[in-house]
C-alpha positions as CSV (number, residue, x, y, z in Angstrom):
1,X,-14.3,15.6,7.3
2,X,-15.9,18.3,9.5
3,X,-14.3,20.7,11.7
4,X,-15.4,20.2,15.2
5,X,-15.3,23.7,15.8
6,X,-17.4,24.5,12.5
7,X,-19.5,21.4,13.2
8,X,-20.6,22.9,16.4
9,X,-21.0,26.4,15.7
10,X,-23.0,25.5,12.0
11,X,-25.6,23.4,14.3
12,X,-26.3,26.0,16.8
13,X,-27.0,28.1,13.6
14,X,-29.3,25.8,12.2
15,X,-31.1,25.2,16.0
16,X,-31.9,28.9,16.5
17,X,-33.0,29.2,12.7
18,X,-35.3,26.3,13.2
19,X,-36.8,28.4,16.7
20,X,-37.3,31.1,14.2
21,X,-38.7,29.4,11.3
22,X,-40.9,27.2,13.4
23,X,-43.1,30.3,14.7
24,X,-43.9,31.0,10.9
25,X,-46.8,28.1,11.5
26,X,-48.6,29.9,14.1
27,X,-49.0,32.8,12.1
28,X,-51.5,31.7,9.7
29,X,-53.7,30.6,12.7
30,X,-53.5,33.7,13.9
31,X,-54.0,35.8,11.2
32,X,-56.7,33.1,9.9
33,X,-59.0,36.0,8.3
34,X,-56.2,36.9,5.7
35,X,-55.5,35.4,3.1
36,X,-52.4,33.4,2.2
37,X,-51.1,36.0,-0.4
38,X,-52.2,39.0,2.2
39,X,-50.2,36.9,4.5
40,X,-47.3,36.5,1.9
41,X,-47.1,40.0,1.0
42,X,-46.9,41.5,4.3
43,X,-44.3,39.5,5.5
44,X,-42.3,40.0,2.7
45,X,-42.9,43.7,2.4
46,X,-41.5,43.8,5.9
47,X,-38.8,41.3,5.2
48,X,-37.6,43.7,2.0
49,X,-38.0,47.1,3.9
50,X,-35.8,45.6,7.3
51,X,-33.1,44.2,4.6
52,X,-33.0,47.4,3.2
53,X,-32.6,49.7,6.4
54,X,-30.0,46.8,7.5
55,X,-27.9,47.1,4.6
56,X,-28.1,50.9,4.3
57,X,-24.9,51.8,5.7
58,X,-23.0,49.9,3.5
59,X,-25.2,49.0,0.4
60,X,-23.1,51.5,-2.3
61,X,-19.9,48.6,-1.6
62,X,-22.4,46.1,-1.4
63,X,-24.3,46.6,-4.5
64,X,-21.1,47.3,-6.3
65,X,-20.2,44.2,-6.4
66,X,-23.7,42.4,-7.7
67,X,-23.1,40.9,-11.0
68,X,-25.9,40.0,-13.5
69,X,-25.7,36.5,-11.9
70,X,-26.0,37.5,-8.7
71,X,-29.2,39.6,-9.3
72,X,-30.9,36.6,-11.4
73,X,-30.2,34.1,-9.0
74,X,-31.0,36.1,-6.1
75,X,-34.4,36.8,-7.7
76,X,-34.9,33.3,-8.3
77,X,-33.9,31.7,-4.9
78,X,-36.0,34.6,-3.3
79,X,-39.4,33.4,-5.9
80,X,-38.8,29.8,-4.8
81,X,-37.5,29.8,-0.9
82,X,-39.9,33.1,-0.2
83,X,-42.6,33.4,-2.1
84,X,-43.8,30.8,-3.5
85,X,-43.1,28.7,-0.8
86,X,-44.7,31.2,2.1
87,X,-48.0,30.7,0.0
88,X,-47.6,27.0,0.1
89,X,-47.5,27.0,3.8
90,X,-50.1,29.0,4.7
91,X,-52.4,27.7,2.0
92,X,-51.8,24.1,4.0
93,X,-51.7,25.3,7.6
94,X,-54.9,27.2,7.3
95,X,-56.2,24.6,5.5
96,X,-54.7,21.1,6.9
97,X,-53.6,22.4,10.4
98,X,-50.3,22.9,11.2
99,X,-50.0,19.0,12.3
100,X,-50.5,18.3,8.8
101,X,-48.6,21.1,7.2
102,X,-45.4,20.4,9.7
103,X,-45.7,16.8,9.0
104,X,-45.4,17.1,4.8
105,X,-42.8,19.9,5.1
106,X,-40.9,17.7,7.6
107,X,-39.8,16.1,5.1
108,X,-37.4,17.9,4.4
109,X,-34.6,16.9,5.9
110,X,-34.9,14.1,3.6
111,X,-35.5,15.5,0.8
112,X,-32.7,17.9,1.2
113,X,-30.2,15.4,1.4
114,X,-30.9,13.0,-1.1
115,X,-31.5,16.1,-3.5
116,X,-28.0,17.8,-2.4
117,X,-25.8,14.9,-1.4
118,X,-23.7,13.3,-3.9
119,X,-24.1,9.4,-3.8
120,X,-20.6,9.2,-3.0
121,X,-19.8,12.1,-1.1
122,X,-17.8,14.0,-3.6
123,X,-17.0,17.4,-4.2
124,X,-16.8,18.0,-0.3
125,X,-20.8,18.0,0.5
126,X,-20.1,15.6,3.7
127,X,-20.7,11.6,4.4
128,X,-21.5,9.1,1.4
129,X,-25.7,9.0,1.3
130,X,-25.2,5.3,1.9
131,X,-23.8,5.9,5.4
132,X,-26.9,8.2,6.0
133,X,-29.7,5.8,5.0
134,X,-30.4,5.1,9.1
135,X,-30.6,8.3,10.1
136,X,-32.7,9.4,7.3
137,X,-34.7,6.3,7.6
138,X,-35.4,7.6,11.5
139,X,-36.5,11.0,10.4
140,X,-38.7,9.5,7.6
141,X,-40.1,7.5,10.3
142,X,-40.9,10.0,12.6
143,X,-42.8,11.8,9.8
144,X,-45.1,9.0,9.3
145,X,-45.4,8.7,13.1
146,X,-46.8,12.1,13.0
147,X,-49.0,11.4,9.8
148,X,-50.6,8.6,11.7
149,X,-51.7,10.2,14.6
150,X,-53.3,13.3,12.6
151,X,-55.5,10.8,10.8
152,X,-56.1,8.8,14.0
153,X,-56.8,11.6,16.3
154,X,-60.1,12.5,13.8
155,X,-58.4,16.3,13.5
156,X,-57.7,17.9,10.1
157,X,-60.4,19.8,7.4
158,X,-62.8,18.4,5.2
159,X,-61.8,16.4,2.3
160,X,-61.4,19.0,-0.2
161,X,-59.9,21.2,1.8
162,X,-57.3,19.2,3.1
163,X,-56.8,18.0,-0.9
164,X,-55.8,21.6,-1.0
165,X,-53.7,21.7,2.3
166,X,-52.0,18.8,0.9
167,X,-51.5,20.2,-2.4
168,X,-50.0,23.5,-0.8
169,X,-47.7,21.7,1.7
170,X,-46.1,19.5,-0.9
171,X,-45.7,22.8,-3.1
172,X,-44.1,24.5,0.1
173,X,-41.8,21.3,0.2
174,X,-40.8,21.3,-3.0
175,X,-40.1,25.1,-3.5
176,X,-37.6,24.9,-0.6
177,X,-35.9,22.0,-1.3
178,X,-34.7,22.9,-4.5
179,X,-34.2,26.2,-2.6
180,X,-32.0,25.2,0.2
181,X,-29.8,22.9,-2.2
182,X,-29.7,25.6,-4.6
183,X,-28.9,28.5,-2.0
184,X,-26.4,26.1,-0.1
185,X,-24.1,26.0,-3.1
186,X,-24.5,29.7,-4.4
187,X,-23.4,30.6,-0.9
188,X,-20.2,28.1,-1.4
189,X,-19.4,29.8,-4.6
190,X,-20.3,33.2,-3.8
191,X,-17.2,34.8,-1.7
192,X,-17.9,38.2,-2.9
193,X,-20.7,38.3,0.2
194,X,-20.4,37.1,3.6
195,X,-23.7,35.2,4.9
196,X,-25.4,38.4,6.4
197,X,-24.5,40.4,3.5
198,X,-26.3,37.0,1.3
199,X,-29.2,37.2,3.5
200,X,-30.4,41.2,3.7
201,X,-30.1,41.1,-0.4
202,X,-32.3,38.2,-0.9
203,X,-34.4,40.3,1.3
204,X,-34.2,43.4,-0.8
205,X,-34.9,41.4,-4.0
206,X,-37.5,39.6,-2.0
207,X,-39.2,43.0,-1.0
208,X,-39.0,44.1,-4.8
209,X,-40.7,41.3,-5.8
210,X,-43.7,41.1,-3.5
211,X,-44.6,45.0,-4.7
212,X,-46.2,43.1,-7.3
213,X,-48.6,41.3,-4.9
214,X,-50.1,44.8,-3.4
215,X,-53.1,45.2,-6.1
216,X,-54.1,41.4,-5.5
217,X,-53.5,41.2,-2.0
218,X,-54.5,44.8,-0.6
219,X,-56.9,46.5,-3.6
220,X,-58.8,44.0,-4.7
221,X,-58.9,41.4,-1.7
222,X,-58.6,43.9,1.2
223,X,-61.5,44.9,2.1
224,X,-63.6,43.6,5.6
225,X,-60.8,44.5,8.0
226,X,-61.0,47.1,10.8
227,X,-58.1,49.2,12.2
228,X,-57.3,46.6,15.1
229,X,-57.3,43.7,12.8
230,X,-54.6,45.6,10.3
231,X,-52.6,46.3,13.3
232,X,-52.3,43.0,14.2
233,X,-51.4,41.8,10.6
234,X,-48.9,44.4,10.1
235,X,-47.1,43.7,13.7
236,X,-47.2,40.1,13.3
237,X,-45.6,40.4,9.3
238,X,-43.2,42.6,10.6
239,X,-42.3,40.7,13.9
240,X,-41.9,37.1,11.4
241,X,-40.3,39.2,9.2
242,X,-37.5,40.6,11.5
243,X,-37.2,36.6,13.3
244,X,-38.0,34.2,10.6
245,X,-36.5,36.1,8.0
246,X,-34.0,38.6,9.1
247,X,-32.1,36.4,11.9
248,X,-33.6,33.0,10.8
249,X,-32.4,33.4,7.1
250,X,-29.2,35.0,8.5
251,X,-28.1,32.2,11.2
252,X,-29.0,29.6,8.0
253,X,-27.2,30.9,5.9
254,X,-24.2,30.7,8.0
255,X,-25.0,27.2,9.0
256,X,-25.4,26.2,5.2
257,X,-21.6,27.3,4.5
258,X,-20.3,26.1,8.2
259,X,-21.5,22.3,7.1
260,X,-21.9,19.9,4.2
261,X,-25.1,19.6,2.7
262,X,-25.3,15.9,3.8
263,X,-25.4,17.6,7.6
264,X,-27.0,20.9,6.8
265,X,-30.3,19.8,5.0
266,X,-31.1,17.4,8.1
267,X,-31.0,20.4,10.3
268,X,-34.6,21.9,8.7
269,X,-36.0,19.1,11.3
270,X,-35.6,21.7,13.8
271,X,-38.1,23.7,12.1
272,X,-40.8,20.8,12.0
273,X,-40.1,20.0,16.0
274,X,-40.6,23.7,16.8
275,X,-43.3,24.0,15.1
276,X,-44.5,21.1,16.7
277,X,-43.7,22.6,20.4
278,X,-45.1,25.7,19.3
279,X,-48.6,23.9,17.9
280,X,-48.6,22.4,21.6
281,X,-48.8,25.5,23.7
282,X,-51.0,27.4,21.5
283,X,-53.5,24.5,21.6
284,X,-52.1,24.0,25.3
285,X,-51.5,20.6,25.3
286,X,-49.1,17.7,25.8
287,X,-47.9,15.6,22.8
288,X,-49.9,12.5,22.1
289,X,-48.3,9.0,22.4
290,X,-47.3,9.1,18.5
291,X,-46.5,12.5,18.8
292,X,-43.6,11.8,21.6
293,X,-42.4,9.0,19.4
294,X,-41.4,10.9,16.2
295,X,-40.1,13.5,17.8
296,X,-37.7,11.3,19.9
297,X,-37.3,9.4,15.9
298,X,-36.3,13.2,14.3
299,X,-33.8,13.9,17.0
300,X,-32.2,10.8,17.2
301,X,-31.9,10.5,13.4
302,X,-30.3,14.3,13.8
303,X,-27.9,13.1,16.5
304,X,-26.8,10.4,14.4
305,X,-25.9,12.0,11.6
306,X,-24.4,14.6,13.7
307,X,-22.1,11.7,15.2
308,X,-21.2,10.9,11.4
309,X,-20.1,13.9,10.2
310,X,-17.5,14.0,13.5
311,X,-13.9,13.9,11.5
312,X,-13.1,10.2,13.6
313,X,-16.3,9.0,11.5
314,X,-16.0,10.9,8.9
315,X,-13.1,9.5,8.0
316,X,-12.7,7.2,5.0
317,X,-12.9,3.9,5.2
């Protein structure tokens, strides 16, 4: 059973992370004459430097109570729900469009929840999967809506390059799925650190880690850009860094120990449909027919899983 107060508080967490997260597709559109790992590295240079200066002022307590654990996992989650997955993404929007990237990553919510939700909702992850198989089966549907009218509208990249897209998206969806249901339950185990304190390491370690991609990304594959464009890239890693990352990771986190993964991994929808709305006023434009539908699908398969993780339905039977 969910606690109204926690159940209302953990989704307006995971709404305003999905506002955040859902500007990360626009990014690679508009930084289309970088590369994905350019794009990776900056925004995670930016992402690790923030964290840092965030956690300054109390980073001795902080850091005093890491543990090995804490620092392999953390490095780990960061490889899988950062990096890795940030190449994924802008590998397939640059390459599929953001339609098509959205629309493979939107799975999530799915994936999330059959991944992390135990079959008979045990060990206090929410509702039994069974109960969810209509709501999930309207999200699901709503992806495919979208699929269709990609193909249908004639948009998208040449064959091999949206093999490639393709390939990228589904290694973007894969990365953060075992991510999220991974990161999810660290956090539930991890009372040593509060969620902001969870998010600004991950950060850190995340920053550490991309140090490694300067030579490939900046020495060797630098080279072509003028002052103006640099300025760009650097303001635009630094402004995704400090809303998708900083405040986006932040407000997920606290959704993902506010609610039961059953609930919580549904909630990366949000991401898709901003992402969506987003797409739509860059290319300033209304949504297409099929468009409307699956959007309407996603948020009714949101609402009703929302309605049964409310403790009168949530209750067993």
């Amino acid at each position: 059973m969910t606690d109204p107060r926690r159940l209302t508080l953990g989704l307006l967490c995971g709404l305003i992370a999905g506002a955040f997260w859902g500007g990360v597709f626009l990014a690679p559109l508009v930084l289309a004459d970088f590369t994905p790992l350019q794009m990776t590295a900056g925004r995670y240079l930016a992402y690790g430097l923030a964290s840092l200066v965030l956690l300054a002022p109390t980073a001795l307590a902080v850091f005093g109570r890491m543990t090995g654990r804490d620092w392999r996992d953390l490095a780990l989650l960061s490889l899988l729900g950062n990096l890795i997955y940030y190449v994924g993404l802008a590998v397939a929007v640059q390459n599929a469009g953001v339609a098509a990237a959205s629309l493979i990553i939107g799975l999530l919510p799915v994936t999330v929840t059959l991944v992390g939700a135990r079959p008979n909702g045990l060990g206090g992850e929410g509702v039994p999967l069974r109960r969810l198989a209509a709501p999930l089966a309207l999200l699901a549907t709503g992806v495919v809506c979208i699929n269709i009218d990609v193909f249908r509208s004639g948009e998208g990249a040449p064959a091999p390059r949206l093999i490639l897209g393709v390939l990228g998206a589904v290694l973007a969806l894969a990365c953060w799925t075992v991510y999220a249901v991974w990161n999810a339950r660290r956090l539930a185990s991890t009372p040593n650190f509060n969620s902001h304190e969870w998010s600004l390491l991950t950060g850190v370690v995340t920053g550490a880690l991309s140090l490694v991609l300067i030579v490939p990304a900046f020495l060797v594959g630098g080279a072509g850009h003028g002052s103006s464009a640099w300025t760009l890239f650097w303001g635009i890693s630094l402004a995704v860094a400090l809303g998708a990352s900083v405040i986006g990771n932040g407000l997920w986190n606290a959704a993902s120990r506010l609610l039961p993964l059953s609930l919580s991994g549904q909630l990366i929808v949000f991401e898709t449909l901003f992402a969506l709305l987003y797409g739509f006023l860059h290319e300033g434009r209304w949504p297409r027919p099929l468009e409307s539908v699956a959007i309407a699908l996603m948020l009714a398969g949101v609402l009703w899983s929302v309605s049964l993780h409310r403790p009168s339905a949530a209750a067993p039977t």
